[in-house]
C-alpha positions as CSV (number, residue, x, y, z in Angstrom):
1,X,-8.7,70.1,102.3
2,X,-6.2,67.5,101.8
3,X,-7.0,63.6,102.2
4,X,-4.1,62.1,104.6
5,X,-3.2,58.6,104.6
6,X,-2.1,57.5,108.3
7,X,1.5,56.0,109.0
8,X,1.1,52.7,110.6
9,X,3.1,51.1,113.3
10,X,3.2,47.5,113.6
11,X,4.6,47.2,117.2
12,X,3.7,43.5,118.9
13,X,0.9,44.8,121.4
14,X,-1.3,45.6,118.2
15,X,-4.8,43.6,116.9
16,X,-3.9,41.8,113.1
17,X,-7.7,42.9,112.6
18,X,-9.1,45.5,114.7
19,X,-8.1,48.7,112.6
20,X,-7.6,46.7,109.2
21,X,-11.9,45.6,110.0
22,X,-12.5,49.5,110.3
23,X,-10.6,50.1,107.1
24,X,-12.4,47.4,105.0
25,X,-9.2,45.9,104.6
26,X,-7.9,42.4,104.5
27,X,-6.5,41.0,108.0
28,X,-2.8,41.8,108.1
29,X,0.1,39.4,108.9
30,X,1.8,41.9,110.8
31,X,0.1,43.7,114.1
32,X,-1.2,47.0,113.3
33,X,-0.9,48.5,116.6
34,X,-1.5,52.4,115.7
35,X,-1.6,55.0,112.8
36,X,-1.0,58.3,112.8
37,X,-2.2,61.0,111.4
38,X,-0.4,64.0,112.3
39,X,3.3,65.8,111.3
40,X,5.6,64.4,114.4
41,X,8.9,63.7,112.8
42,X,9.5,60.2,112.9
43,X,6.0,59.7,111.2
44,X,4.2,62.4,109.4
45,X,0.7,61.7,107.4
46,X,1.1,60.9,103.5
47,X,-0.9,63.2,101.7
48,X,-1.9,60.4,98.9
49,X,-3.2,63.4,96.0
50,X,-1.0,65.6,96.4
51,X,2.4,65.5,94.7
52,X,3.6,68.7,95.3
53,X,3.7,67.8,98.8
54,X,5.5,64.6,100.2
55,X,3.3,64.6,103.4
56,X,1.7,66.7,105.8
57,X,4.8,68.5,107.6
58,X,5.9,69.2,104.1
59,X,2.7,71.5,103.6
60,X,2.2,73.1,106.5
61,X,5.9,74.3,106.8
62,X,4.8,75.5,103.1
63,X,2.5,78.3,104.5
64,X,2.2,77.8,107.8
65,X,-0.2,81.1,108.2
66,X,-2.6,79.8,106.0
67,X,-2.3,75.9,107.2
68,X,-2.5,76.7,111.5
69,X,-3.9,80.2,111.4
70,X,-2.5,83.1,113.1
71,X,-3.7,82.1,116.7
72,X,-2.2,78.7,116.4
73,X,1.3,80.0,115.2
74,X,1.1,82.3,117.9
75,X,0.9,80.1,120.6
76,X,2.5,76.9,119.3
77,X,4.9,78.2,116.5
78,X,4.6,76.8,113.3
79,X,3.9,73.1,113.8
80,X,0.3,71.5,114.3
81,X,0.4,71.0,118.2
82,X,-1.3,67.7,118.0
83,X,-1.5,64.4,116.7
84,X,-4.3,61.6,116.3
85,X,-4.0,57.5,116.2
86,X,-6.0,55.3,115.9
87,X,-4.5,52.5,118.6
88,X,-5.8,48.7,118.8
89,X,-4.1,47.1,121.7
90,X,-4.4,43.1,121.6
91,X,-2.3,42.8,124.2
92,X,-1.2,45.1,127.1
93,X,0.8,48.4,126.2
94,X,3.6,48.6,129.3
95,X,3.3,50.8,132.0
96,X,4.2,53.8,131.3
97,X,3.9,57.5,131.9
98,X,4.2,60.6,130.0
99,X,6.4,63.5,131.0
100,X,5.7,67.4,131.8
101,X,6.8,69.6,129.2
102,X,9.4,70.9,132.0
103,X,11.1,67.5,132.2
104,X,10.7,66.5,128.3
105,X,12.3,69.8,127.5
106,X,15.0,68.9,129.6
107,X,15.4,65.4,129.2
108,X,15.4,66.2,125.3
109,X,18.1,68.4,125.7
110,X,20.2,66.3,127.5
111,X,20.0,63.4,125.0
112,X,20.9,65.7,122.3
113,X,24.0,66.7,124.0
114,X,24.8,63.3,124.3
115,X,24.6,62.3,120.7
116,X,22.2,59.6,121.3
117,X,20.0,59.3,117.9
118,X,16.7,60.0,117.8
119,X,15.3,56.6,116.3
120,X,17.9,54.9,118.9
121,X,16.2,52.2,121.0
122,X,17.9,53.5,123.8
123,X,16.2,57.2,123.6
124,X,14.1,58.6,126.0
125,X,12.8,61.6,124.8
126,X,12.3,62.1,121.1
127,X,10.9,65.2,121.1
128,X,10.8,68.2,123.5
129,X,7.2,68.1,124.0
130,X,4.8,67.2,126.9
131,X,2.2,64.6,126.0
132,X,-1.1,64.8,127.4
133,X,-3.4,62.4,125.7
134,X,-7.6,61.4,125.1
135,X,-8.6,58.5,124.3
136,X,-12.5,57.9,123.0
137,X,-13.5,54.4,122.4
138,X,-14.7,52.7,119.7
139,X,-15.1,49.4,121.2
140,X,-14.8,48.0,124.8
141,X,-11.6,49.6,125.8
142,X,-10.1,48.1,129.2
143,X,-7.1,49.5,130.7
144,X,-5.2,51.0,133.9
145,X,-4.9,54.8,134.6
146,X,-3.5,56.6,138.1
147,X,-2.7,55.2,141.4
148,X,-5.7,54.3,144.0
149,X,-5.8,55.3,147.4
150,X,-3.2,53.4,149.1
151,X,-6.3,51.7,151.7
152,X,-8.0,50.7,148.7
153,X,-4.6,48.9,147.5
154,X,-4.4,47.5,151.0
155,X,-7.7,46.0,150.7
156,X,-6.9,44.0,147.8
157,X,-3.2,43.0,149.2
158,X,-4.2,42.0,152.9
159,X,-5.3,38.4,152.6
160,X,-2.6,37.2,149.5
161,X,-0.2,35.0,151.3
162,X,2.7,36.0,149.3
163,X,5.8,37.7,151.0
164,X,5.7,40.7,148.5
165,X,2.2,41.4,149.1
166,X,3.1,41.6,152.7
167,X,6.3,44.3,152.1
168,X,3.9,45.7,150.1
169,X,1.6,46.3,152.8
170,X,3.8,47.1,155.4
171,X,5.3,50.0,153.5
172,X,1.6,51.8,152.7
173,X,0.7,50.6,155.9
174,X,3.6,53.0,157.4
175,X,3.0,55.7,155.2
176,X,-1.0,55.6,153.7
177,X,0.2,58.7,151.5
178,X,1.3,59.7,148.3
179,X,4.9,59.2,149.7
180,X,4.2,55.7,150.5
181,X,2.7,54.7,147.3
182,X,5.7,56.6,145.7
183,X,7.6,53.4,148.0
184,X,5.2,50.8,147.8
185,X,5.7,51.3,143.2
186,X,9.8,51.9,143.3
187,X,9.9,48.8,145.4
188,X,8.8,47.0,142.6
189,X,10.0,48.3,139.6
190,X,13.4,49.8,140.7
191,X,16.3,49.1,142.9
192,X,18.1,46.0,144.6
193,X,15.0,44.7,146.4
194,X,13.1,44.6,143.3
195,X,11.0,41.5,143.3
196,X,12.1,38.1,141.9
197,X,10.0,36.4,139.3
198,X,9.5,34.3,141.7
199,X,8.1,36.5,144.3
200,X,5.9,38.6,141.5
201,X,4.5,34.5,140.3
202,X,3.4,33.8,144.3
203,X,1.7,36.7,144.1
204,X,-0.2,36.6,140.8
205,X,-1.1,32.5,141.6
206,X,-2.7,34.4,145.0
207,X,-5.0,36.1,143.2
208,X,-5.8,33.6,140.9
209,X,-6.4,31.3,143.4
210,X,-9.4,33.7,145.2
211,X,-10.4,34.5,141.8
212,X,-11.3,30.9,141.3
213,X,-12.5,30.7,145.0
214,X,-14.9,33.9,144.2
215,X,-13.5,35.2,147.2
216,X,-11.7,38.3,145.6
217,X,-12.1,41.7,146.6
218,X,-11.9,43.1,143.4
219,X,-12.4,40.1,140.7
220,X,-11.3,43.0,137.9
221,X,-8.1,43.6,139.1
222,X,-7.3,40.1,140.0
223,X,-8.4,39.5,136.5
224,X,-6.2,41.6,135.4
225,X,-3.4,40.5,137.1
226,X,-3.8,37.0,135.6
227,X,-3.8,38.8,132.5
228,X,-0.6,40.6,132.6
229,X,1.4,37.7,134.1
230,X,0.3,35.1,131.0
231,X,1.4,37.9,129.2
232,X,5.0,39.0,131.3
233,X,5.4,35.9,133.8
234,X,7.7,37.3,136.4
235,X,7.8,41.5,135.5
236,X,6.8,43.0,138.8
237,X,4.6,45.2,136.2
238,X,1.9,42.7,137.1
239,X,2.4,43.3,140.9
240,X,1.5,47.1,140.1
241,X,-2.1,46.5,138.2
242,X,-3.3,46.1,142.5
243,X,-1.4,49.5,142.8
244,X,-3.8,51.4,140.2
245,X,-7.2,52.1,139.0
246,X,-9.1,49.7,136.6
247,X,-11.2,51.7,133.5
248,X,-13.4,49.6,131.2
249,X,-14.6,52.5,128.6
250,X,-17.6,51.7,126.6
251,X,-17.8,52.7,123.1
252,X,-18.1,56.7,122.7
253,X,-16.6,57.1,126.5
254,X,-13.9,59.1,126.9
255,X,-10.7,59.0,129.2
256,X,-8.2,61.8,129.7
257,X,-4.9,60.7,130.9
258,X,-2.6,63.8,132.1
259,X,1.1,63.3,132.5
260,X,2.6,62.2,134.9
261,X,-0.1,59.5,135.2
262,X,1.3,55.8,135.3
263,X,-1.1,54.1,132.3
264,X,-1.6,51.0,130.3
265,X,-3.8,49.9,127.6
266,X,-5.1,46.4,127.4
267,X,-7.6,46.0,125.0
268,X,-9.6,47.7,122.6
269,X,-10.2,49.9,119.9
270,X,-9.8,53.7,119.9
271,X,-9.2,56.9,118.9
272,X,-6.3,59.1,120.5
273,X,-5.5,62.6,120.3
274,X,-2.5,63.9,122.2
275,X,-0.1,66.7,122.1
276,X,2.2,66.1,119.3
277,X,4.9,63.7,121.0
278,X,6.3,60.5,121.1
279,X,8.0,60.5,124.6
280,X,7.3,57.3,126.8
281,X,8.9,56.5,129.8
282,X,8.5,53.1,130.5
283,X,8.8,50.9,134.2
284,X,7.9,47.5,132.6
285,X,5.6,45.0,130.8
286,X,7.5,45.6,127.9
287,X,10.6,44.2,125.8
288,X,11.0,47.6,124.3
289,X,13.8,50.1,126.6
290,X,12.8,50.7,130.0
291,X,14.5,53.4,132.4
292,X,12.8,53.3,135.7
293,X,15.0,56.1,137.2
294,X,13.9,58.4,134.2
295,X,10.2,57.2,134.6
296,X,9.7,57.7,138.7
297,X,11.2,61.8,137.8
298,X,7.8,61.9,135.8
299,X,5.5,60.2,138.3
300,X,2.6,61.6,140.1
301,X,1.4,59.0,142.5
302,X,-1.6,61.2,144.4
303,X,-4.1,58.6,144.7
304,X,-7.1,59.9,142.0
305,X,-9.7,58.6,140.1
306,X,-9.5,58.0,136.1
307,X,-10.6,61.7,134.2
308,X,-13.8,60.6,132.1
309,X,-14.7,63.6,130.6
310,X,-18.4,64.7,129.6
311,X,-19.2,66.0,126.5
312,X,-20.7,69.2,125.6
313,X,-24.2,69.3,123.0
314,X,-23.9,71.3,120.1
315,X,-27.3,71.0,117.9
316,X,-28.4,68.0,117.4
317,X,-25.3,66.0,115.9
318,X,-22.3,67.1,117.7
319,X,-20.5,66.4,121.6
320,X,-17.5,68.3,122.1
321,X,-14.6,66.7,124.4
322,X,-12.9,69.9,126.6
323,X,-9.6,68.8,127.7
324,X,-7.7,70.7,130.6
325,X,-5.2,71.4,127.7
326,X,-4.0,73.9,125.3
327,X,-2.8,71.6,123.1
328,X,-6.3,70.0,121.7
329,X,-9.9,69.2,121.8
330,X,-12.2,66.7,120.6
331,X,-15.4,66.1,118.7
332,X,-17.8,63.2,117.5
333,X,-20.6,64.4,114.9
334,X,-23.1,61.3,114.0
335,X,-24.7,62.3,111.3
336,X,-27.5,60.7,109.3
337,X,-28.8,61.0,105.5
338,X,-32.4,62.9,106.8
339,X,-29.8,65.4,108.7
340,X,-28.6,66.8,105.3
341,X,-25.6,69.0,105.7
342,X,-24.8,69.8,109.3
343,X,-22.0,72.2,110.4
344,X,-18.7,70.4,112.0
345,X,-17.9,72.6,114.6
346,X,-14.4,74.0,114.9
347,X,-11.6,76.5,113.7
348,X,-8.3,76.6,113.0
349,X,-6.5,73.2,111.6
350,X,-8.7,70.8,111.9
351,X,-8.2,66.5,111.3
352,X,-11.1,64.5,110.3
353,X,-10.9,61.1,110.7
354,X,-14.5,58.8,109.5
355,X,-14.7,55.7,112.1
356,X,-18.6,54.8,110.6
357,X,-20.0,54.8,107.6
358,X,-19.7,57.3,104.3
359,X,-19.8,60.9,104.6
360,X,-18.8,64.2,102.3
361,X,-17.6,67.1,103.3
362,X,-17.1,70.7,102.0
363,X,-15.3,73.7,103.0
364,X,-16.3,77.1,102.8
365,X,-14.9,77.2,99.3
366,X,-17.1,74.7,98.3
367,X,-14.6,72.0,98.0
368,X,-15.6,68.4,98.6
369,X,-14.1,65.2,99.5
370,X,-15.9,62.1,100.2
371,X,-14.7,60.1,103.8
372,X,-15.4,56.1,103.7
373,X,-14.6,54.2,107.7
374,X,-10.5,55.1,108.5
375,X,-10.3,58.0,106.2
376,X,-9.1,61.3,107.3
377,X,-8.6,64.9,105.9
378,X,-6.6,67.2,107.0
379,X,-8.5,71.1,107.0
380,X,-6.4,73.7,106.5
381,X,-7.2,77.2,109.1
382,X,-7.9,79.2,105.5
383,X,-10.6,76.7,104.8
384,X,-13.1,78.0,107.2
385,X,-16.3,76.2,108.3
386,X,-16.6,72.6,107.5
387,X,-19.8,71.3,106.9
388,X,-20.7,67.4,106.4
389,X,-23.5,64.9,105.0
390,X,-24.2,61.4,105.2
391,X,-24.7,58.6,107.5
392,X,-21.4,57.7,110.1
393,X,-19.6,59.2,113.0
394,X,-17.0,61.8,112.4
395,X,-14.2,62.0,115.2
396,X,-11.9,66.0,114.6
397,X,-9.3,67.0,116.4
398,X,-9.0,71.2,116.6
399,X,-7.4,73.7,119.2
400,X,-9.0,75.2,121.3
């Protein structure tokens, strides 16, 4: 087993306190919006004992038949197919969508050709991967995942007397499909009748006023509206929160966000597993590069509800998260002192993170290393079973 030491990112959107609090650490000047523990390239774990090894991509390309096991090599090559954050959003992430592994494959190939560096702010794709994701919360989480039926977005558009709310409804009034909404979104994020700030402000002062009126169809997203235009006055990025479906995730709820889906975190605290990428396509709500024509290639805009997935009981301390990928699965063990030592289940490489509490745990060769809240340990496939003790919550990430 090997202790990791998670690569932060201090991008604007992130909490000064939210993941320094779970660390026992001091609150930090600068936003600490994620860390990483994982091996992607522009950010692989430290491994803090070990100085044979600079970080965790350095030991697995060491051996990687004894790090990722012969099933995972087999299937993924010899790289650990997934990574986990933590991620503390203070403000809104932008709206953004993950691509296929079809269209990352080939937009990564393209930007190679082109010479376009991969820590350039102008890059698409830094990776050739797709980038499925689960989040599990640790707090409150609110946020915005997959388009709702386009009469449901009619509803909450019919009585704002703003002349974009009314194009708006005309176009999914035309066409109540997918193929509308696919209009209804590129007419505000793309193209030469993308909204005006002024046109996105009459909208978002609509809502606010039948907020205020409690005459709103859906106080949430009008909430959320008001939200995202304090934050981005103008971006038609606000327009689009009445386009998609609101998710408030309780602590230990789960949300699986597949991609292709258009998504954006607004607050919280969680932990996220994903495959092992870094490739966001943005349409707005953001000052960081956005390429709308890239991002609408990636879209799915059928109308569905947000994937909460339920967890699967194993004994008496574990649930296990399924995802509809390859890449990764989840688990949560809580544990308590009177437990004693419980098994972690899983196979394979395995991360560890502790988000409660203190807890030890051993491998099959009887080593030990003792977790404390934000500590993680990276287990090796060689190491075998994984058993723990102590009083907290355990989150792993393992293949399937």
């Amino acid at each position: 087993m090997y202790r990791m030491s998670g690569v932060r990112r201090t991008y604007e959107w992130g909490s000064r306190d939210a993941i320094p609090w779970l660390m026992g650490e001091e609150v930090t000047e600068d936003p600490v919006a994620e860390l990483w523990f994982g091996v992607h390239p522009t950010g692989p774990a430290e491994l803090p004992d070990h100085d044979e090894f600079a970080d965790l991509r350095a030991l697995i390309e060491s051996d990687p038949l004894g790090t990722l096991g012969e099933d995972v090599r087999t299937r993924f090559g010899d790289t650990l197919p997934f990574l986990m954050k933590l991620i503390a959003p203070a403000k809104p992430l932008s709206l953004q969508v993950h691509p296929s592994a079809e269209l990352a494959a080939e937009g990564y190939k393209k930007e190679e050709a082109a010479g376009i560096p991969l820590d350039a702010p102008t890059r698409n794709y830094r990776d050739p991967n797709h980038k499925p994701e689960m989040v599990i919360a640790l707090t409150r989480l609110e946020a915005m995942c997959g388009f709702r039926a386009p009469r449901r977005a009619i509803e909450l558009l019919e009585d704002l007397d703003a002349p974009l709310a009314e194009r708006l409804i005309k176009v999914l009034r035309d066409d109540p499909t997918a193929a509308g909404m696919k209009r209804a979104f590129a007419l505000l994020v793309s193209g030469p009748r993308r909204p005006s700030q002024e046109d996105v402000t009459a909208v978002a002062e609509a809502c606010a006023k039948r907020l205020a009126a409690a005459e709103s169809p859906s106080p949430r997203a009008d909430s959320i509206v008001g939200l995202l235009q304090s934050e981005h006055p103008g971006d038609p990025g606000v327009v689009a929160a009445l386009l998609l479906n609101p998710v408030t995730l309780r602590g230990g709820e789960t949300l699986f966000v597949s991609t292709g889906t258009v998504h954006a975190y607004l607050s919280g605290l969680a932990v996220e597993v994903m495959a092992s990428s870094d490739n966001v396509l943005r349409a707005g709500l953001t000052h960081k590069h956005v390429d709308v024509d890239e991002m609408l290639r990636c879209v799915d805009f059928v109308a569905a509800p947000p994937i909460r997935l339920a967890p699967e009981l194993f004994g008496s301390a574990t649930e296990v998260f399924y995802a509809p990928v390859d890449d990764f699965e989840l688990n949560v063990t809580r544990l308590r002192e009177s437990h004693g030592r419980q098994v972690v289940r899983g196979q394979g490489p395995r991360v560890i993170l502790c988000v409660d509490g203190k807890i030890s745990v051993w491998n099959e060769a009887g080593e030990m290393l003792r977790l404390k809240c934000g500590q993680a340990v990276f287990v090796p496939a060689s190491d075998g079973c994984i058993e723990a003790k102590g009083s907290g919550t355990l989150v792993q990430a393992d293949v399937p």
